[in-house]
C-alpha positions in Angstrom: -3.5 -25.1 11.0 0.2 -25.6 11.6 0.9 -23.3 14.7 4.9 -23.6 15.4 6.3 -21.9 18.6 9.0 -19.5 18.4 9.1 -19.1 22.4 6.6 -18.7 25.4 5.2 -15.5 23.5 5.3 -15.5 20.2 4.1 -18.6 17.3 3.4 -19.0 13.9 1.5 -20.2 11.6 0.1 -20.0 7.6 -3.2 -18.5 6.9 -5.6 -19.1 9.4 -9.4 -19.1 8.5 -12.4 -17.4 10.3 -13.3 -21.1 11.4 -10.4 -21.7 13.5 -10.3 -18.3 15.6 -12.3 -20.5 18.0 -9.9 -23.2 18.3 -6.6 -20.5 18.3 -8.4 -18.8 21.4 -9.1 -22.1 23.1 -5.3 -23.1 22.5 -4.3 -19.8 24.8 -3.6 -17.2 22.0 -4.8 -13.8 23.5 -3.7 -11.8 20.5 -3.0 -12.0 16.6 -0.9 -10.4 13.9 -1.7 -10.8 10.8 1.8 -10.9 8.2 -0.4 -11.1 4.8 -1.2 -8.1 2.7 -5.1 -8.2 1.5 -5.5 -10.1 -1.9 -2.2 -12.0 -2.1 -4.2 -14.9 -3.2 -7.8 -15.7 -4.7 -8.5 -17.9 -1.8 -7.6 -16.1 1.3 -10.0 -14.7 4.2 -9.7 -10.9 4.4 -8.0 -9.7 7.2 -11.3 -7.7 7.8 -13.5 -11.2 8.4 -10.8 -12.6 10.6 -10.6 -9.1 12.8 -14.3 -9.0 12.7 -14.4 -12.6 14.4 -11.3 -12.1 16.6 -12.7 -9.3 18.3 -15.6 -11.3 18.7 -13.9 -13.7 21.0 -12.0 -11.0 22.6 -8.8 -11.3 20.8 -6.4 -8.5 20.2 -5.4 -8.0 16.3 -3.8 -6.3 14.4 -2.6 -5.8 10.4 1.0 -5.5 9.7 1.1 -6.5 5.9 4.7 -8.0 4.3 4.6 -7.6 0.8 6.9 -8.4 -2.1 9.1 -5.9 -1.1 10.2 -8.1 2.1 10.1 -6.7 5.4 10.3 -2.7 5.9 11.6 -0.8 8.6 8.1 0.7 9.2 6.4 -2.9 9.5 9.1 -3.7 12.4 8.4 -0.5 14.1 5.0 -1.7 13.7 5.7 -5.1 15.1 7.7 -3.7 17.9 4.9 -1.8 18.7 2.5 -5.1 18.6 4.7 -6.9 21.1 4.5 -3.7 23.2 0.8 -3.3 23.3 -0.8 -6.3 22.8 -1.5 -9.2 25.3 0.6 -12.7 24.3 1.0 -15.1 24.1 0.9 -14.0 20.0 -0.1 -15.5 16.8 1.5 -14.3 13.6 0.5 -15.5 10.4 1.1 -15.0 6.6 1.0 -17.6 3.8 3.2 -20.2 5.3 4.6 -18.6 8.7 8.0 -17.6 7.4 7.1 -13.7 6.8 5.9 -13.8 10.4 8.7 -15.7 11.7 11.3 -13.1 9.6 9.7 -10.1 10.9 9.6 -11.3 14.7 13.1 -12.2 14.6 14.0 -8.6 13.3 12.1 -7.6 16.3 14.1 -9.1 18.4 17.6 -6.8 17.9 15.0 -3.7 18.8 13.9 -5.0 21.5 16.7 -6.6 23.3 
């Protein structure tokens, strides 16, 4: 796992595995958006097995999937919405962080 801060709320990081939701909690997280649409690659968790565990632990997630079109207008009302409603400080993840990173930082002229 390579978790990089953004700022106090929000961090990144590439695809994060069932196995480490314990460690992610432990580190402070209190919620987690995931950047990755379903089936990108062969080898990836599902978001459905990493929500399943999150909740689990009592971490907030959600699914706001970047695709090969790039980021949409819907997934940064969706992501506004996410740092509206959900408890941080926030993970986002995707293959390697820089989806996530692109999205929050088109967040940021919403929200200002």
């Amino acid at each position: 796992m390579d978790i990089r801060p953004i700022n106090d709320e929000y961090s990144v990081s590439g695809q994060i595995a069932v196995d480490e939701l314990d460690e992610i909690k432990a580190m402070g997280f209190k919620s987690i958006v995931c950047h990755r649409p379903d089936h990108e690659s062969p080898d990836q968790p599902e978001f459905a097995a990493i929500a399943a565990r999150a909740k689990e632990l009592g971490l907030e997630i959600r699914h706001i999937p970047v695709g090969p079109m790039g980021v949409t207008a819907d997934a940064v009302t969706a992501m506004v919405d996410a740092l509206d409603e959900l408890s941080r400080p926030m993970l986002g993840y995707c293959r390697s962080g820089a989806r996530s990173t692109n999205i929050y930082g088109q967040t940021q002229h919403l929200r200002g």
